[in-house]
MARDO-997702 format. One record per atom (N, C-alpha, C, CB): atom name; residue number from 1; residue in three letters; x, y, z. Coordinates in Angstrom, 1 decimal. Glycine has a CB too. Layout:
N
   site   pos   code       px       py       pz
     CA   NUM    ALA        X        Y        Z
...
This chain:
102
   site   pos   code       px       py       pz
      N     1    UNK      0.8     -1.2      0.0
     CA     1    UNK      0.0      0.0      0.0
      C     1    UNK      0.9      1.3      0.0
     CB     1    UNK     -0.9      0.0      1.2
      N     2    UNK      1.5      1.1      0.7
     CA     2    UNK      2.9      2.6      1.1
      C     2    UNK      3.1      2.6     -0.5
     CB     2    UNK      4.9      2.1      2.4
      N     3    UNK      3.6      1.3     -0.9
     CA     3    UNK      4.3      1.5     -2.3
      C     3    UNK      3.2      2.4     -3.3
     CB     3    UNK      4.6     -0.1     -3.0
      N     4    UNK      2.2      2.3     -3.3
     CA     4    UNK      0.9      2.2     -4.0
      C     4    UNK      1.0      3.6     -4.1
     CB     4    UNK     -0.4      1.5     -3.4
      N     5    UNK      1.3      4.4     -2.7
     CA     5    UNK      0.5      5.9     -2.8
      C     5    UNK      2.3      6.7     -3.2
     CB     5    UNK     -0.7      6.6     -0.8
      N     6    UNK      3.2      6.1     -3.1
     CA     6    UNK      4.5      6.3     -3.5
      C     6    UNK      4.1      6.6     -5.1
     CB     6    UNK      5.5      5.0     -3.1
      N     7    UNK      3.9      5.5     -5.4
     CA     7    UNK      3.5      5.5     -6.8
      C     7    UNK      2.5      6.6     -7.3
     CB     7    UNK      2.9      4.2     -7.1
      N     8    UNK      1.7      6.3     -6.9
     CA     8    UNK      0.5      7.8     -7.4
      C     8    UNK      0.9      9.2     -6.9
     CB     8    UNK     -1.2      7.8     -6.6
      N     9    UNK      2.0      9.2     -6.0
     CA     9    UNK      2.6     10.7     -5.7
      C     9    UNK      3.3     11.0     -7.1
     CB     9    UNK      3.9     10.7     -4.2
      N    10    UNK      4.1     10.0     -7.3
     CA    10    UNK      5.2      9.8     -8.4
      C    10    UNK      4.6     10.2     -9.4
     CB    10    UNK      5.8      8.5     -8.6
      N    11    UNK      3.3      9.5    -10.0
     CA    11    UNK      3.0      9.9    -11.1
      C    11    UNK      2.4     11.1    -11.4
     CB    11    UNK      2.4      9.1    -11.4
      N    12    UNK      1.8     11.8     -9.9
     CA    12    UNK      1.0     13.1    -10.1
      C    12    UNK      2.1     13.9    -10.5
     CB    12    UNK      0.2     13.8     -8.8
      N    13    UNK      3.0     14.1     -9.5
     CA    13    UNK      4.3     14.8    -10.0
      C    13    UNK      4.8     15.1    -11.2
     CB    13    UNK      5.1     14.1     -9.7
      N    14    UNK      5.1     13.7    -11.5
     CA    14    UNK      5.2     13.4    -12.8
      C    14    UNK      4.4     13.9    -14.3
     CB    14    UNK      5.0     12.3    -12.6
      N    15    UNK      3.3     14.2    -13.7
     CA    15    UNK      2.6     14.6    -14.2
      C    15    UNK      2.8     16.0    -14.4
     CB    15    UNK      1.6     14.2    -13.8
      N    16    UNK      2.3     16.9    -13.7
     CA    16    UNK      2.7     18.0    -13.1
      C    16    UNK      3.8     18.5    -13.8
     CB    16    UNK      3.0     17.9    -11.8
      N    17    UNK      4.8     17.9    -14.0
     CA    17    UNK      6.2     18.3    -14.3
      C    17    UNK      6.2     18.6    -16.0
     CB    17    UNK      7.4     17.1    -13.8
      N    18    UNK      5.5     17.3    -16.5
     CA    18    UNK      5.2     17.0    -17.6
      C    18    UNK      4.5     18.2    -18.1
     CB    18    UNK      4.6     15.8    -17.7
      N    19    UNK      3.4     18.7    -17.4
     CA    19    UNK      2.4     19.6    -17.9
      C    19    UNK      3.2     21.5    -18.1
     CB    19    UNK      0.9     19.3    -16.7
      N    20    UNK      3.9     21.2    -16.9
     CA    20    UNK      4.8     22.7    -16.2
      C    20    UNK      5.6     22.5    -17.6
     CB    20    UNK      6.1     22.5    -14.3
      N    21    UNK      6.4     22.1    -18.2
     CA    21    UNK      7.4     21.4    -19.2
      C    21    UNK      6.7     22.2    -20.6
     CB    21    UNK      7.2     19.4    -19.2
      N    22    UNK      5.7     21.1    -20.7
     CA    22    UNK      4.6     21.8    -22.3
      C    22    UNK      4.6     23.4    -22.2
     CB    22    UNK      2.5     21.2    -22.1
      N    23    UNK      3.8     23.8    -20.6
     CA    23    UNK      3.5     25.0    -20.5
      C    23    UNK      4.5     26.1    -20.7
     CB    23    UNK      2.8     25.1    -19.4
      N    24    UNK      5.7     25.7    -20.3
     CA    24    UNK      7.0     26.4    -20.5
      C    24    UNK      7.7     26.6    -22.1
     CB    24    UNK      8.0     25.6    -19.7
      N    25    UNK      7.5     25.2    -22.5
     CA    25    UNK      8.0     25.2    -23.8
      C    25    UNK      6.8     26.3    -24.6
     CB    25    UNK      8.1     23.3    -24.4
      N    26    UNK      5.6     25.7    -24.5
     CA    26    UNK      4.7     27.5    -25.4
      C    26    UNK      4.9     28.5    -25.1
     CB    26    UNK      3.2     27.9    -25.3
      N    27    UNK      5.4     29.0    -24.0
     CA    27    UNK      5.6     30.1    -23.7
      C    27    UNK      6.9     31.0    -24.1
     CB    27    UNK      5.5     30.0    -22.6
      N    28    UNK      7.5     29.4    -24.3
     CA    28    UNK      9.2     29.9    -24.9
      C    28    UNK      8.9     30.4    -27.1
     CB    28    UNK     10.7     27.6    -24.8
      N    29    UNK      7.3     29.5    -27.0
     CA    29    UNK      7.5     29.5    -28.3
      C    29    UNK      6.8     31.1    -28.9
     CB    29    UNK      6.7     28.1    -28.8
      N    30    UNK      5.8     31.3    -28.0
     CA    30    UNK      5.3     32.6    -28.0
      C    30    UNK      6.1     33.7    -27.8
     CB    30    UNK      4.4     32.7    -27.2
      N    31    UNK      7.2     33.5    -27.2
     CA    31    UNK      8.1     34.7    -26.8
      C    31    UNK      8.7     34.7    -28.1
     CB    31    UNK      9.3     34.6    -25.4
      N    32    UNK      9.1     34.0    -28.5
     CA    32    UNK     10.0     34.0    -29.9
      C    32    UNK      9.3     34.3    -31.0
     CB    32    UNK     10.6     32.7    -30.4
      N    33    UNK      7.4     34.1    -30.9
     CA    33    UNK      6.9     35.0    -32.1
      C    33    UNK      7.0     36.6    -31.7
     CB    33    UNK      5.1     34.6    -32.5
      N    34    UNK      6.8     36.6    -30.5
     CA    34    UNK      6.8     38.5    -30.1
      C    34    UNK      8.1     39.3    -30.9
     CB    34    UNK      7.1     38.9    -28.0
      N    35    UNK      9.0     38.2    -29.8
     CA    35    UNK     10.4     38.8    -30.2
      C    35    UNK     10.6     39.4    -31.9
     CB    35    UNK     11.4     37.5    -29.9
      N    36    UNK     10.4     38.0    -32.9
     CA    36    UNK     10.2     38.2    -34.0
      C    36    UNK      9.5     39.3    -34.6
     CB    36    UNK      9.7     37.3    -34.4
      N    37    UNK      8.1     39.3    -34.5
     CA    37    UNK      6.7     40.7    -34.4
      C    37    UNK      7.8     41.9    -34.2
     CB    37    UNK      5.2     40.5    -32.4
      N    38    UNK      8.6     42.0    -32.8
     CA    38    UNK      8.8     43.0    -32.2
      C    38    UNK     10.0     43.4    -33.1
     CB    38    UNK      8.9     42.7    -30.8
      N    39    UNK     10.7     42.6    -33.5
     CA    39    UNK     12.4     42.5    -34.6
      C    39    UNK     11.3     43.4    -35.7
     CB    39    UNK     13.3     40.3    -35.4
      N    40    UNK     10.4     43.0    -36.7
     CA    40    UNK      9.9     43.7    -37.3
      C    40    UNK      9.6     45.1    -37.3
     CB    40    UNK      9.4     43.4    -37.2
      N    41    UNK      9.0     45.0    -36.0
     CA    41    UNK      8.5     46.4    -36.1
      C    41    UNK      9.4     47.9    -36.0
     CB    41    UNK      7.6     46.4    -35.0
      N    42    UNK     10.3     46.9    -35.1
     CA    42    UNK     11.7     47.9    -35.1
      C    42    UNK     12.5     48.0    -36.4
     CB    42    UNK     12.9     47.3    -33.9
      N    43    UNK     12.2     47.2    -37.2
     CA    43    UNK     13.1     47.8    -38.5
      C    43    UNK     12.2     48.9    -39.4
     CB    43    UNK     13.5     46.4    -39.5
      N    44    UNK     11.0     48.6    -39.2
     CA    44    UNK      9.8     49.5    -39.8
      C    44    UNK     10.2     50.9    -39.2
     CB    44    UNK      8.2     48.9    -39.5
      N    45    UNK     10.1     50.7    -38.0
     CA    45    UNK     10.3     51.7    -36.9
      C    45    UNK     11.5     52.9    -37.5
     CB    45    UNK     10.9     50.8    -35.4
      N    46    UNK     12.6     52.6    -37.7
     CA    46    UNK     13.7     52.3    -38.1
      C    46    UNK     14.2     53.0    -39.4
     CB    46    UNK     13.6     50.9    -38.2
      N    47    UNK     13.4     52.6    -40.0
     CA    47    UNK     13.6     53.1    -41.5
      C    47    UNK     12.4     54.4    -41.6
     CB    47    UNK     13.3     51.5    -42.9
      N    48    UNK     11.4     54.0    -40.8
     CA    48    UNK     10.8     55.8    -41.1
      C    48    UNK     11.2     56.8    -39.8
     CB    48    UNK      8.8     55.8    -41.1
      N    49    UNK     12.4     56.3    -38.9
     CA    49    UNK     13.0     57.4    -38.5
      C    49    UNK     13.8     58.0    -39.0
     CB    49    UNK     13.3     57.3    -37.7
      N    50    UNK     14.5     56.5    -39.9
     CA    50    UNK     15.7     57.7    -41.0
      C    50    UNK     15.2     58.7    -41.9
     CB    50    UNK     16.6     56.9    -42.1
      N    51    UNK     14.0     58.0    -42.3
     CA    51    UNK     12.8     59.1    -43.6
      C    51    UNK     12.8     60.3    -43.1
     CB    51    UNK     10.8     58.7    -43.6
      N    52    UNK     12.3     60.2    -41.3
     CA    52    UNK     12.1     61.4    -41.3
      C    52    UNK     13.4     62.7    -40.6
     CB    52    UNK     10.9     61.4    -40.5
      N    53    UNK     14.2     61.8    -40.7
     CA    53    UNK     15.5     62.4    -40.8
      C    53    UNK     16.0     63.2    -41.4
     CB    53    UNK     16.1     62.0    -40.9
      N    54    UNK     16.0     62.3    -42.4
     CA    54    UNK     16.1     63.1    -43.9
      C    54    UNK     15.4     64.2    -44.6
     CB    54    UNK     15.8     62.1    -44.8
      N    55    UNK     13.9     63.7    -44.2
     CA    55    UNK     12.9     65.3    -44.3
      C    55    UNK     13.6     66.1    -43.2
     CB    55    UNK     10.8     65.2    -43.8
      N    56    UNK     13.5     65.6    -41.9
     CA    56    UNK     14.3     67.4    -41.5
      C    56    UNK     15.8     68.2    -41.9
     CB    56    UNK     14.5     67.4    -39.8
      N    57    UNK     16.5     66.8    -42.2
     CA    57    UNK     17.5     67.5    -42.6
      C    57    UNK     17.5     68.4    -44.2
     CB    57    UNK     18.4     66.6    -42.4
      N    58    UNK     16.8     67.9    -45.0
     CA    58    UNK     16.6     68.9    -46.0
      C    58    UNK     15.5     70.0    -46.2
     CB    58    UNK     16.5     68.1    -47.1
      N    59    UNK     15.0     70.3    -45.1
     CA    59    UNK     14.3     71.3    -44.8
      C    59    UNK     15.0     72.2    -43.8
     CB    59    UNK     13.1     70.9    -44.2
      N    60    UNK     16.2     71.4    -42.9
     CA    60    UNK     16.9     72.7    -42.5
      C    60    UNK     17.7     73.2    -43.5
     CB    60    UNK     17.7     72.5    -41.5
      N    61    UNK     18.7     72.2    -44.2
     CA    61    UNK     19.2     73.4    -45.1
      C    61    UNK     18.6     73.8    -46.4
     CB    61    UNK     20.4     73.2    -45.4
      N    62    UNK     16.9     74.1    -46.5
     CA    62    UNK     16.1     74.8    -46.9
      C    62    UNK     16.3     75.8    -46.4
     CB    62    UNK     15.2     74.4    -46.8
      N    63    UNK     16.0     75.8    -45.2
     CA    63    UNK     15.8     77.2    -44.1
      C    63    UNK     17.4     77.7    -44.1
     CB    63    UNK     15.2     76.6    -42.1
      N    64    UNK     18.2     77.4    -43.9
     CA    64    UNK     19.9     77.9    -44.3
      C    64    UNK     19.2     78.5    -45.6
     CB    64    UNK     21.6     76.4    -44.5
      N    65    UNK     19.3     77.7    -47.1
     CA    65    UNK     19.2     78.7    -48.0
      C    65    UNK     18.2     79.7    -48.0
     CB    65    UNK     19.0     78.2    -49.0
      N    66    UNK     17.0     80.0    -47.6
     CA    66    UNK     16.1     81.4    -46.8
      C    66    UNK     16.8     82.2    -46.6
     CB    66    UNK     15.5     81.3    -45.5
      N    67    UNK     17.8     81.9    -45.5
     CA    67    UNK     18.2     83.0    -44.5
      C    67    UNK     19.3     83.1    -45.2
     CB    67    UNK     18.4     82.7    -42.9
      N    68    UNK     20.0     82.6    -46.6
     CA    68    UNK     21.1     83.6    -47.3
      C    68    UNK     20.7     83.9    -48.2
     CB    68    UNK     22.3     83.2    -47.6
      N    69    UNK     19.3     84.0    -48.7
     CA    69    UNK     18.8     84.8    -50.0
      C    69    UNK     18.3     86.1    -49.2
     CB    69    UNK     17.4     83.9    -51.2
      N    70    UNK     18.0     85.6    -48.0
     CA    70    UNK     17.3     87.1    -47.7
      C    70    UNK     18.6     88.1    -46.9
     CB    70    UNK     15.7     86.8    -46.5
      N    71    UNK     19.6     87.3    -46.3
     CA    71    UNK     21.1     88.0    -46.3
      C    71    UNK     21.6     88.7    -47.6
     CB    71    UNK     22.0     87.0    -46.1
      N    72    UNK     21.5     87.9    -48.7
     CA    72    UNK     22.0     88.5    -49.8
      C    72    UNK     21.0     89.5    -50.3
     CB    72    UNK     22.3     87.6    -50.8
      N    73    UNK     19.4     89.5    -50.5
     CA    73    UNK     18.8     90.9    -50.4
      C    73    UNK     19.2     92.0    -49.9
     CB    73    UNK     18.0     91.0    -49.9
      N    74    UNK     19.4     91.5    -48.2
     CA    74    UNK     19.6     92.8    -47.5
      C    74    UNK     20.7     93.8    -47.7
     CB    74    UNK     19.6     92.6    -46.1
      N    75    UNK     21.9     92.8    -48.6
     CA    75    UNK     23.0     93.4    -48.6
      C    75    UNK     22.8     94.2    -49.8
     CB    75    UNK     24.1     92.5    -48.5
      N    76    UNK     21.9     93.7    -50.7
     CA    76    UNK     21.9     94.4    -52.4
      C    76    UNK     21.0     95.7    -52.1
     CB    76    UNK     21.0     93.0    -53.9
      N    77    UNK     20.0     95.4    -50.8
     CA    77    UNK     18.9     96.4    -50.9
      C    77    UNK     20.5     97.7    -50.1
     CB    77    UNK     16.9     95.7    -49.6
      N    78    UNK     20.5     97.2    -49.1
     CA    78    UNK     21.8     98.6    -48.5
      C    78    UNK     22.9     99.1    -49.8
     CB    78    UNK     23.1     97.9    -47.0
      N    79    UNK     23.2     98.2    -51.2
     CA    79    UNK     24.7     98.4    -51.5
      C    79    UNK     23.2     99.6    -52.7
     CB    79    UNK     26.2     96.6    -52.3
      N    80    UNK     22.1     99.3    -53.1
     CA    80    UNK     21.7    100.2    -54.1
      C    80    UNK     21.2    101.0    -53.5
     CB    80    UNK     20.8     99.8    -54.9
      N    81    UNK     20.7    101.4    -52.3
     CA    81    UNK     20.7    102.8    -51.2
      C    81    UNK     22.3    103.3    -51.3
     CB    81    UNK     20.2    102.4    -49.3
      N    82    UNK     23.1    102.9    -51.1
     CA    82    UNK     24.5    103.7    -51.4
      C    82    UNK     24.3    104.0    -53.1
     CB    82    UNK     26.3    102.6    -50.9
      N    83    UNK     24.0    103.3    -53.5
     CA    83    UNK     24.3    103.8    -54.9
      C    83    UNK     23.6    104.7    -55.6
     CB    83    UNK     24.4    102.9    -55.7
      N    84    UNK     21.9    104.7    -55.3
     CA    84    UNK     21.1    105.7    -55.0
      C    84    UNK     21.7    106.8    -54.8
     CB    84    UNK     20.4    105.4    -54.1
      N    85    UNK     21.9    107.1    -53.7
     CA    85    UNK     22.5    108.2    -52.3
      C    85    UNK     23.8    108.9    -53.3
     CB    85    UNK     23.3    107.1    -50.4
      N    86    UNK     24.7    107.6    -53.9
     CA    86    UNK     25.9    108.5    -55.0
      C    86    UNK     25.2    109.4    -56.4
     CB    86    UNK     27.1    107.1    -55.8
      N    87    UNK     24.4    108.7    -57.0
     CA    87    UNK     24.0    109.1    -58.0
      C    87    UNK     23.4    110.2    -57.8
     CB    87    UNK     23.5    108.3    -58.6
      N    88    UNK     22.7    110.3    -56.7
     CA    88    UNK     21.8    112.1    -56.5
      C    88    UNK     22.9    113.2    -56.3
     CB    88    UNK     20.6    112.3    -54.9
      N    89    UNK     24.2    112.6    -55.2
     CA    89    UNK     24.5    113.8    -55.1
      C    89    UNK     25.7    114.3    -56.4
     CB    89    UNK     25.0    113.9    -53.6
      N    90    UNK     25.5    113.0    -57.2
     CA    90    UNK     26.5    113.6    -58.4
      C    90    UNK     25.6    114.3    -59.7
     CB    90    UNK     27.5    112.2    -59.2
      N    91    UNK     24.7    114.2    -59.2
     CA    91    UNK     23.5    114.8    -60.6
      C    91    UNK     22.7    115.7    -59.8
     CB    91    UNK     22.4    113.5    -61.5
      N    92    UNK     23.2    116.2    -58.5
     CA    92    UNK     22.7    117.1    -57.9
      C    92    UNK     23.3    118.9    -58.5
     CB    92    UNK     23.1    116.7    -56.3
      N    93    UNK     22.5    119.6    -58.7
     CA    93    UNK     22.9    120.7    -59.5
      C    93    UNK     23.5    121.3    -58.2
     CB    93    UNK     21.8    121.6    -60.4
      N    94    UNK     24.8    122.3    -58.7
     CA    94    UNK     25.6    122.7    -57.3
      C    94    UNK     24.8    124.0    -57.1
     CB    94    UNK     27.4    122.8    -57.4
      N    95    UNK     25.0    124.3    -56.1
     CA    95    UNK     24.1    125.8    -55.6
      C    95    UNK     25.1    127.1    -56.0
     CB    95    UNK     23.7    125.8    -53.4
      N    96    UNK     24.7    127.9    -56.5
     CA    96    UNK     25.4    129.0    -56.8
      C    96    UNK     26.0    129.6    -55.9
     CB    96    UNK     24.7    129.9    -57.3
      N    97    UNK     27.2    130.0    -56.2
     CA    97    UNK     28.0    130.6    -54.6
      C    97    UNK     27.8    131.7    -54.2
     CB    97    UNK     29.4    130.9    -54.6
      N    98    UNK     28.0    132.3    -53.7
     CA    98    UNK     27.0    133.7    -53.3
      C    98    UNK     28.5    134.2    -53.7
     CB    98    UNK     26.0    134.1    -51.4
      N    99    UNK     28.1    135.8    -53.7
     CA    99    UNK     29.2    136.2    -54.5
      C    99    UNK     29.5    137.4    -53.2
     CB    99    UNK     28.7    136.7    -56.2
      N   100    UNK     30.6    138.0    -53.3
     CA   100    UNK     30.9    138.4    -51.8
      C   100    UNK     31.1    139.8    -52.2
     CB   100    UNK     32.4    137.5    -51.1
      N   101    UNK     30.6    140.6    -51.6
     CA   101    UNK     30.4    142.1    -51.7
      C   101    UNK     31.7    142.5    -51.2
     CB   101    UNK     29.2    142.8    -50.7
      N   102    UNK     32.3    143.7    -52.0
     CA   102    UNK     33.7    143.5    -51.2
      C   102    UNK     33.5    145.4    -51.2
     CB   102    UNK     35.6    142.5    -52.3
């Protein structure tokens, strides 16, 4: 009898262990579809962070070329106010001298 419930401990166990075993192994197997899923998504991930990388970086030096066309205005708008400013006073008629009573 002792032997008997020896035996049916053994086999529950047994059992048990067997079942803990299966349940481990699916779980190992499911981790490895995530993992996979997850390897995916990170390359997707991945490649439209470089996308948008790339959009900002060619929109900054968008914004660089802006800010040296409108540098180069400002410089053409000041160099034709000097040149303006020369041409009046060289086609400015000179004022008659006053003439000095002596």
């Amino acid at each position: 009898m002792w032997h008997t419930l020896r035996l049916n401990a053994l086999l529950i166990a047994s059992s048990y262990t067997t079942a803990r075993v299966a349940e481990i192994f699916a779980n190992q197997r499911e981790l490895e579809k995530q993992t996979k899923l997850l390897t995916q998504h990170t390359e997707v991930l991945s490649k439209e962070t470089d996308q948008w990388q790339n959009m900002v970086e060619s929109f900054n030096d968008a914004l660089k070329e802006i800010g040296d066309v409108e540098n180069w205005a400002r410089v053409m708008e000041n160099d034709l106010k000097i040149i303006a400013d020369v041409v009046k006073q060289v086609n400015k008629e000179p004022e008659p001298e006053e003439e000095l009573s002596e």
